[in-house]
C-alpha positions in Angstrom: 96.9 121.1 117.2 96.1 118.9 114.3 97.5 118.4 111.3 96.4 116.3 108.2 98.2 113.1 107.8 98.4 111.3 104.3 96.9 107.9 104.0 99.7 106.9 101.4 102.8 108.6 102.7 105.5 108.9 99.8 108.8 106.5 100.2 111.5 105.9 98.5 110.8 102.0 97.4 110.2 101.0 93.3 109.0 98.4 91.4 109.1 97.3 87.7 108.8 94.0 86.3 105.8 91.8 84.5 103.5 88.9 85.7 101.4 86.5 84.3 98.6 89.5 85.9 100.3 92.5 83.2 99.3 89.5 80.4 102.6 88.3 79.5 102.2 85.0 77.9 104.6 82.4 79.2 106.7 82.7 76.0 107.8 86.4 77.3 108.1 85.5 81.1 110.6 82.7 80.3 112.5 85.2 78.0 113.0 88.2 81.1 113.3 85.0 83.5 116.6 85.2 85.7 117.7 81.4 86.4 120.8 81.6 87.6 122.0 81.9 91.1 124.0 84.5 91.2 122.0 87.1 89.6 122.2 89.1 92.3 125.9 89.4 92.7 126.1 89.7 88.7 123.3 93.0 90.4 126.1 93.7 93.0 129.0 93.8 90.9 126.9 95.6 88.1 125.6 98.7 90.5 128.4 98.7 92.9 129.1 102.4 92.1 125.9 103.5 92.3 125.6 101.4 95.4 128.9 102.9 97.1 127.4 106.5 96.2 123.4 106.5 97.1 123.3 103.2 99.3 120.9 101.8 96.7 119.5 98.8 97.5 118.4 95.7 94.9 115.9 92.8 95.4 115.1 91.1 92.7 112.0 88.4 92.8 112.1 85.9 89.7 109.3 82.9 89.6 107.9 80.7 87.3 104.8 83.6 86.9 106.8 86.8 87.4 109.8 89.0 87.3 110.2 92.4 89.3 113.0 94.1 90.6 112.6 96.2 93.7 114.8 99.0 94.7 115.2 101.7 97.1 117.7 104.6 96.6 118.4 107.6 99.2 119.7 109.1 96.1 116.3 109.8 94.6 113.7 108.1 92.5 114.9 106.8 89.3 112.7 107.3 86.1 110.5 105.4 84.1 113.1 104.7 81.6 116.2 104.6 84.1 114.5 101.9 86.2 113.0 99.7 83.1 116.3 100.2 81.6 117.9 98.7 84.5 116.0 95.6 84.6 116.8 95.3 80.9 120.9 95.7 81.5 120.2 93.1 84.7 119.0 90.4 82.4 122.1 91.0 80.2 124.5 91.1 82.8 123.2 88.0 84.1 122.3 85.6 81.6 124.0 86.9 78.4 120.7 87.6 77.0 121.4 91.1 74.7 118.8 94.1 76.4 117.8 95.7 73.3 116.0 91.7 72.4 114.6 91.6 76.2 113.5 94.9 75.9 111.9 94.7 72.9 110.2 91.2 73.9 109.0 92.3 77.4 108.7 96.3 76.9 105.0 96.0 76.5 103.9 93.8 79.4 105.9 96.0 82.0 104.5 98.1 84.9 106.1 100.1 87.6 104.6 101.1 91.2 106.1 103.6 93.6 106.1 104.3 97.3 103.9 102.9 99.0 102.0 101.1 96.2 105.2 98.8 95.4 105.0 98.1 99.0 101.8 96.9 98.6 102.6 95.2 95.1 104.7 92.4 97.4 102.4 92.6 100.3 100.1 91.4 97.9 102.3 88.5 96.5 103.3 87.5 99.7 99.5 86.9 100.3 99.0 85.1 97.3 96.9 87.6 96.2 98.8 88.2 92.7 99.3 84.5 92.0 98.0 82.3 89.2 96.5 80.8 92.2 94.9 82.7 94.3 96.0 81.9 97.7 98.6 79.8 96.3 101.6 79.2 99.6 104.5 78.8 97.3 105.7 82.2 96.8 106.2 82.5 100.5 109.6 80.6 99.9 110.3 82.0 96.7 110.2 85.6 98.0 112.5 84.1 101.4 114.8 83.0 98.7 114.9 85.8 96.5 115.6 87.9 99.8 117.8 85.9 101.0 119.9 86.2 97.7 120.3 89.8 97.8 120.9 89.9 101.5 124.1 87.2 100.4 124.9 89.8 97.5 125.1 92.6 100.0 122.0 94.5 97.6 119.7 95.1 100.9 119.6 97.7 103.5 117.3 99.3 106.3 114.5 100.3 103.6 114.0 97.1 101.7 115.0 94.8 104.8 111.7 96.2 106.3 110.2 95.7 103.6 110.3 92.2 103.0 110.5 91.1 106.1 107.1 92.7 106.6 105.6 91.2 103.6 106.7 87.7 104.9 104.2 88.7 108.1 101.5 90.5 106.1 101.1 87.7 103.6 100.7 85.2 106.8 98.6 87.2 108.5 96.3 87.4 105.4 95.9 83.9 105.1 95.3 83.5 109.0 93.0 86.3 108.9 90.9 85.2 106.0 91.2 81.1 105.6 92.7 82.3 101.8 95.0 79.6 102.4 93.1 77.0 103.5 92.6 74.4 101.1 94.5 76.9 98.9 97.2 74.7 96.2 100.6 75.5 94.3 100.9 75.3 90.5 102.6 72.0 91.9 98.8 71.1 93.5 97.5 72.2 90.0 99.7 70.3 88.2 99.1 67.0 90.1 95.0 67.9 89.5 95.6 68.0 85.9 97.4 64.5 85.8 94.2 63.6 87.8 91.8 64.9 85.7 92.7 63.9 82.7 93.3 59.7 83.7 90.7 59.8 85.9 92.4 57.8 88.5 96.5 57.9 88.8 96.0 54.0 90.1 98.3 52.0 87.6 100.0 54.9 85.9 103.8 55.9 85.9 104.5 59.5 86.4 108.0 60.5 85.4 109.2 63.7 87.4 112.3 65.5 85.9 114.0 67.9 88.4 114.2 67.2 92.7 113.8 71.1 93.4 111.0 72.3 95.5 108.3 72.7 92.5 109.0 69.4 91.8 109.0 67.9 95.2 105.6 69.6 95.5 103.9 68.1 92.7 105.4 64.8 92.8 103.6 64.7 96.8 100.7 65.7 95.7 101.0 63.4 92.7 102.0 60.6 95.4 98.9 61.5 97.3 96.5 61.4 94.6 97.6 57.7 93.9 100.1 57.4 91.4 101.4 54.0 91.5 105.3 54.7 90.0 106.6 57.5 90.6 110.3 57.9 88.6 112.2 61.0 89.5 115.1 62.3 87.2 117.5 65.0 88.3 120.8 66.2 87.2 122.1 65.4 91.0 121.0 61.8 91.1 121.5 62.1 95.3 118.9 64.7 95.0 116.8 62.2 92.8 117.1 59.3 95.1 115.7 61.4 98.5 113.5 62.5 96.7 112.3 59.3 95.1 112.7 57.4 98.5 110.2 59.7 100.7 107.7 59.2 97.9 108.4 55.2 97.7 109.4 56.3 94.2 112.2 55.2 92.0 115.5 57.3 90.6 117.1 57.0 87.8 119.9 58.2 85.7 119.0 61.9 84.2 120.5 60.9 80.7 118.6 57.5 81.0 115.4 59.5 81.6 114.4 59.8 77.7 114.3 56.2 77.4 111.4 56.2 80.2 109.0 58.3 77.8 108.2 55.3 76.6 106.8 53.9 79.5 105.4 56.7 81.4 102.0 58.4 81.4 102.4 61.5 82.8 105.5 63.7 82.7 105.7 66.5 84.7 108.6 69.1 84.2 110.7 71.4 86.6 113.9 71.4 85.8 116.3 74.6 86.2 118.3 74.4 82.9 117.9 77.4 80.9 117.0 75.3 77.5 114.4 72.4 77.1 115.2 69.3 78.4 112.8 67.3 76.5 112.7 67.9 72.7 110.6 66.5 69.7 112.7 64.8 68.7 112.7 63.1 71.6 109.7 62.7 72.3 108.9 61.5 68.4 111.4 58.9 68.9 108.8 57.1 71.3 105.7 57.5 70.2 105.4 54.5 67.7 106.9 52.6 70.8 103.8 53.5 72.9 101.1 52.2 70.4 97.4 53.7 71.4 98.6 55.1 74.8 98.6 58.6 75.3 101.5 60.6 76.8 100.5 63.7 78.4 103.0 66.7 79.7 102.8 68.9 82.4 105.8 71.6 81.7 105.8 74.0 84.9 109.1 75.4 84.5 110.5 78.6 83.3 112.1 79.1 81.1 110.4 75.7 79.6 111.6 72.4 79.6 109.9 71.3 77.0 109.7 72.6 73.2 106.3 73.4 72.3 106.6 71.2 69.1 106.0 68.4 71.5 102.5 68.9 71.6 101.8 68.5 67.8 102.8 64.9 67.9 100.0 62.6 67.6 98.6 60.8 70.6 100.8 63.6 72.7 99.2 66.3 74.9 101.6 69.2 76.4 100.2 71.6 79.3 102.4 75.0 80.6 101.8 77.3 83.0 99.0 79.3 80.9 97.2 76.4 80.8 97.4 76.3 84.3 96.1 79.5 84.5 93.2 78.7 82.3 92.2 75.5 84.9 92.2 77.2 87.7 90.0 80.2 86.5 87.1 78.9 88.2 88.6 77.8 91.5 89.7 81.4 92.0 86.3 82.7 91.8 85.5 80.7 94.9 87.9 82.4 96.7 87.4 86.1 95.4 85.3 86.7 98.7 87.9 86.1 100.7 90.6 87.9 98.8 88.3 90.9 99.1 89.3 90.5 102.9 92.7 89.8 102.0 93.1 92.9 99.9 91.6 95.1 102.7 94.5 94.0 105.2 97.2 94.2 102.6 96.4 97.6 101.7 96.3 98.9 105.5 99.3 96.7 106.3 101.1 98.8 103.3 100.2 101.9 104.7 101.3 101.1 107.8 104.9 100.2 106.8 105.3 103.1 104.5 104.2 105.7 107.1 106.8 103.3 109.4 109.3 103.9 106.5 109.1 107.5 106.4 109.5 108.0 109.9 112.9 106.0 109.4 114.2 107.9 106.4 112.7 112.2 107.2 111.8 111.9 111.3 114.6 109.5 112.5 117.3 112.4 111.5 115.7 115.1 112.6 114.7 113.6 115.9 117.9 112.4 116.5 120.0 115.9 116.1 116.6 117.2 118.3 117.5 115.0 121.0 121.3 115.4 120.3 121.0 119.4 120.9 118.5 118.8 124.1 121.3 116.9 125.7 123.9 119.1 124.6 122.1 121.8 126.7 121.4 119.1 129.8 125.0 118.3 130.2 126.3 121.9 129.8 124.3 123.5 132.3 124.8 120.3 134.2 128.8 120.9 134.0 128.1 124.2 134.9 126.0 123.6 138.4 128.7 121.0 139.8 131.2 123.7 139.5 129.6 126.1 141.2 128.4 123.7 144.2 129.7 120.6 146.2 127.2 117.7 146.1 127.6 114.4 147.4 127.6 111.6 145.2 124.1 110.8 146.0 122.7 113.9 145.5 124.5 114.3 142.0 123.2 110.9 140.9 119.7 112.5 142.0 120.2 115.4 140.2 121.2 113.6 136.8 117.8 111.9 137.4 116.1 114.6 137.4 117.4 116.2 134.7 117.7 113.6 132.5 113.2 113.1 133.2 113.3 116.7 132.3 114.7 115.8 129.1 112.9 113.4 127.8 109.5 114.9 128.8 110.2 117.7 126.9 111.6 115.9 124.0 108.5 113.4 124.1 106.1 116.2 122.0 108.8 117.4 119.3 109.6 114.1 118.8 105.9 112.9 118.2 105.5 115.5 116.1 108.1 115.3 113.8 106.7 112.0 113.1 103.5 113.3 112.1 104.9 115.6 109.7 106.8 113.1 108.1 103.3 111.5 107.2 102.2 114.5 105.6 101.0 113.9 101.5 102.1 117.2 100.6 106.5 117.4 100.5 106.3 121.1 100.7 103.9 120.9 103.9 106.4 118.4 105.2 109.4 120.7 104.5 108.4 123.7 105.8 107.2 121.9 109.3 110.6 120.2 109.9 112.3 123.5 108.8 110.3 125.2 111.9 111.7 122.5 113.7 115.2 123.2 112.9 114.8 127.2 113.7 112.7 126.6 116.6 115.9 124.3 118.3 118.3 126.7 117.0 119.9 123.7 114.4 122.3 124.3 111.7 122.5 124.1 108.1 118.4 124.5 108.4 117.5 125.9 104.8 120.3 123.5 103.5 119.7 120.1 104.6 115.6 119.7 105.4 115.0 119.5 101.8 117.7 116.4 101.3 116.2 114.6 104.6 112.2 115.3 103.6 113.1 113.3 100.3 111.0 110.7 99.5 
């Protein structure tokens, strides 16, 4: 017999955060940014209880473009206002930042997905489908390291393990699949074309890079590539800035000498993690009688900014962010809207396909397992029973185990099949009353009692 099977089977997986895609300008993203390492074990230590009581699970995924915090809970859903205010008491926990003044800030620009559709939200970054750039391959480590934070923090577990490891393979095979990442560039790519554009050529210019982290390192390569002749790289760790420096046959120097360079530099291009900007006006003021007629220009791709926006007014300065980014790259994402088309097709099957995978491990695995668990209760009972009554050989009792033991699993093969299928089902009560047929029909206890806690989304 066949039953209907939902396309978008309910699981217990939720999203909420904002993106440069919900329209928060990069003045708001920097402001619900988490910077700091140990966010996730500031998460840990904060939801411990509720942790230790629901096994809920934490991942959260802060980038330069976007901050959402995923959770799964075996507890229940949480609310609108519940899993917003979370996010909110997060951001305090973790970088002091009162949640009442994030809140009010980022309130507007945030949007929550459930089930299967905030599986699909990540599938879709991992693809570089909701990037700035569409395509773009640097979120691939970003969501690695965000994962691998919370596996550190001990904030993960079966549901959102799946989860992201699955969106690591989805947003690959997206890009395979489609050649969306072919040709395809970072912010750090962007960043370097800008520099480009706007000189020209980079042949005789002096690009001063201030932080050796993996943005960084990605635009100073592409800045190398595109023909900078000096490269100076700047960094807090000044071993971090000289390995840098030396695979680009750059130069490092001293981060506090690094202000003194403004006034030789041409391009400066941003990155640093420090939570306040790095470069100010003042700063930047002090040079600019220094540099006579030559322009300075600024690329600032960090977040929260490393450069005050006050920069920018000075005469003969020009400062870029990340929204200008966004701007410049407008029209090189509407050559690749074809293929994300493609891209979007895969990602949504691929999301089905781990929710319906999902559900099956939270409502059939259970069920199946106290199935199988009663089956082989009966086996090995009537089992005990028939070696008391006869005397078989050893051979012939090892045969008879066999067989019994095929028996078994041939008639568990169709419950067990079909206890998946229900678990698929769109409608919970549908779902509910199948697997509390299940439980009568093999004569399991606490039927009417527990069927409605392991059919939960």
């Amino acid at each position: 017999m066949s039953y209907p099977v939902t396309t978008a089977p309910n699981v217990s997986v939720q999203m909420v955060g904002l993106s440069h895609n919900t329209s928060a300008p990069v003045a708001v993203r920097e402001r619900i940014a988490f910077t700091a390492p140990g966010a996730m074990e500031a998460a840990a230590r904060f939801l411990a209880g509720r942790r230790a009581e629901t096994g809920a699970e934490f991942v959260l995924l802060s980038t330069c473009n976007r901050t959402e915090l995923y959770l799964s809970d075996a507890g229940g859903e949480w609310d609108t206002e519940a899993v917003t205010s979370l996010l909110f008491a997060l951001h305090e926990v973790a970088t002091d930042a009162p949640a009442h003044e994030t809140a009010r800030l980022a309130g507007a620009y945030l949007q929550e997905r459930r089930g299967h559709r905030a599986v699909e939200q990540l599938f879709r970054i991992a693809a570089g489908l909701d990037s700035m750039i569409l395509g773009e391959t640097d979120i691939t480590r970003q969501i690695k390291d965000a994962y691998a934070l919370a596996v550190d923090a001990g904030t993960t577990g079966a549901v959102l393990n799946t989860v992201f490891h699955e969106s690591l393979r989805v947003g690959k095979r997206a890009r395979t699949e489609t050649d969306l990442g072919r040709g395809a560039f970072s912010v750090g790519h962007a960043a370097a074309d800008l520099a480009q554009s706007i000189h020209g050529s980079l042949k005789n210019k002096t690009v001063l890079v201030l932080g050796a982290g993996a943005m960084s390192e990605t635009t100073a390569r592409h800045l190398s590539a595109a023909g900078a002749s000096t490269i100076l790289v700047a960094n807090r760790t000044y071993d971090k800035a000289v390995l840098l420096a030396e695979s680009l046959n750059g130069r490092a120097i001293n981060y506090e000498h690094f202000p003194a360079q403004l006034a030789l530099a041409d391009v400066v291009v941003a990155s640093t993690a420090s939570p306040i900007p790095v470069v100010t006006r003042a700063m930047v003021a002090s040079v600019v009688k220094e540099r006579g007629n030559r322009p300075l220009y600024l690329i600032d791709i960090a977040l929260p900014r490393d450069i005050e926006t006050g920069v920018g007014d000075l005469d003969g300065v020009y400062l870029f962010d990340l929204d200008h980014l966004q701007q410049m790259v407008e029209s090189e994402a509407a050559e690749r809207r074809q293929k994300a088309a493609h891209a979007e097709t895969i990602v949504r099957e691929e999301a089905i396909s781990c929710a319906m995978r999902l559900r099956t491990m939270q409502v059939a695995a259970p069920l199946v397992t106290r199935v199988r668990a009663r089956q082989t209760a009966i086996v090995q009972q009537e089992l005990s029973a028939l070696r008391k009554r006869g005397d078989f050989s050893p051979e012939q009792w090892q045969l008879i185990e066999r067989f019994a033991t095929a028996v078994e699993n041939k008639l568990a093969h169709a419950p067990t099949e079909r206890i998946k299928e229900y678990a698929t089902f769109a409608d919970e009560d549908l779902t509910r009353r199948k697997l509390r047929t299940v439980r009568e029909l093999f004569d399991l206890e606490d039927a009417e009692e527990t069927v409605a806690a392991e059919a939960k989304p």
